[in-house]
C-alpha positions as CSV (number, residue, x, y, z in Angstrom):
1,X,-7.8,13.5,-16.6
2,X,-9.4,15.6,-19.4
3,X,-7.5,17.0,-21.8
4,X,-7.3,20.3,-24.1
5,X,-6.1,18.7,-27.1
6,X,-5.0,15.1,-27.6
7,X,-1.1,14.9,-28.1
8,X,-0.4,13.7,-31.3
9,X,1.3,10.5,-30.2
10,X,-1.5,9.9,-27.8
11,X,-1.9,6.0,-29.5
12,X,1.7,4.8,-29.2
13,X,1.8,6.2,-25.6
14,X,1.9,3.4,-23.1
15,X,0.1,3.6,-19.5
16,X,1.1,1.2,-17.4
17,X,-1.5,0.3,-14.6
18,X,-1.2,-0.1,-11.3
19,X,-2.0,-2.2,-7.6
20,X,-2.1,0.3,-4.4
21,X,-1.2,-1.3,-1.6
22,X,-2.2,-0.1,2.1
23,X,-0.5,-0.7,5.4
24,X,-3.4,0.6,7.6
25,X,-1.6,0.5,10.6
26,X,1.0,2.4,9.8
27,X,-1.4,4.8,8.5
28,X,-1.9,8.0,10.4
29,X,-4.8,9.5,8.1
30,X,-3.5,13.1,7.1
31,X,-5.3,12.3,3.7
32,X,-1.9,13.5,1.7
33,X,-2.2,10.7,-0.7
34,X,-6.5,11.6,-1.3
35,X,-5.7,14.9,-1.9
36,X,-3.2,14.5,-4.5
37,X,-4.2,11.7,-6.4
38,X,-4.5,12.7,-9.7
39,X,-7.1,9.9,-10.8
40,X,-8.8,10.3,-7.4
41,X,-8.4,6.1,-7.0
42,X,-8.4,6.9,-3.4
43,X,-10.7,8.1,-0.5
44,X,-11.1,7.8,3.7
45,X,-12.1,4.1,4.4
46,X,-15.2,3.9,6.9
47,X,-12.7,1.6,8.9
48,X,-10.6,2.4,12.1
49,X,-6.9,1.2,12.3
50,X,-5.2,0.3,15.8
51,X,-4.2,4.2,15.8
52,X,-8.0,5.1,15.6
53,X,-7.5,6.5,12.4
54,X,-9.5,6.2,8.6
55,X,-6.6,4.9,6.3
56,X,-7.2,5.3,2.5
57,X,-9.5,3.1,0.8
58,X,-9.0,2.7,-3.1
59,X,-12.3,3.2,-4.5
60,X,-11.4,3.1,-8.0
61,X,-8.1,0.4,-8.4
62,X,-8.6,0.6,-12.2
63,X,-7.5,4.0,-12.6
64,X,-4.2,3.8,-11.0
65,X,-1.3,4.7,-13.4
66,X,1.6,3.8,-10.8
67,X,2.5,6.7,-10.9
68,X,3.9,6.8,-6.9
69,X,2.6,10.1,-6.0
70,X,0.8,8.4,-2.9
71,X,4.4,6.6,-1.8
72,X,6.3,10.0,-2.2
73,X,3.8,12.4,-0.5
74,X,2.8,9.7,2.5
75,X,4.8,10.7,6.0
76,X,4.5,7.5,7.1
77,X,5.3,5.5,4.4
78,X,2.3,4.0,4.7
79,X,1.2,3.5,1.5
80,X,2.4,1.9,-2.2
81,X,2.1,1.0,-5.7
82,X,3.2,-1.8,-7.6
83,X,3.1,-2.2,-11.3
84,X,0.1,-4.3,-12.3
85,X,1.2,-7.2,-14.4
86,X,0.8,-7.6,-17.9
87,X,-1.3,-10.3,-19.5
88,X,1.1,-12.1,-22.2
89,X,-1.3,-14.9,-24.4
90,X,1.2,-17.0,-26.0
91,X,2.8,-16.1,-28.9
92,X,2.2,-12.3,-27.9
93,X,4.8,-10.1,-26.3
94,X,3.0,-8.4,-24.2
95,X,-0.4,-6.3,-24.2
96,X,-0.2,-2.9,-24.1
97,X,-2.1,-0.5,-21.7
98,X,-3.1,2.5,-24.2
99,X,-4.4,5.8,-23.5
């Protein structure tokens, strides 16, 4: 997402990342959670499901920001995201996801 100015706490903000998970079968392809993607991670698999329809396909999983548009627009409950865990080294809280 480009920007017209950076905020000016645009360092301590923290992203978190996130893992899209499908249920093709369920799906019913209406395209709801392409269209309003706002990092575009997702488009129309080749594929079929047992419905005869193209589910989602996440073509870019490392721009996901959980940020559960895909869960809240999809009809059919179909689709969701989970938080993607964060990498702790020992002696380290945790590692921050930064802008």
């Amino acid at each position: 997402m480009a920007f017209w100015r950076v905020p000016l706490d645009a360092d301590t903000i923290q992203v978190t990342l996130g893992i899209v998970h499908i249920l093709e079968d369920r799906c019913k392809g209406c395209g709801y959670c392409i269209e309003y993607c706002p990092k575009q991670a997702l488009e129309f698999s080749t594929n079929f499901n047992q419905k005869g329809y193209h589910p989602p396909a996440v073509v870019k999983p490392e721009e996901c920001v959980n940020c559960h548009y895909c869960e809240i627009i999809c009809p059919e409950f179909a689709i969701f995201s989970v938080e993607y865990p964060r990498i702790t080294e020992p002696g380290q809280t945790e590692t921050k996801h930064v802008i």
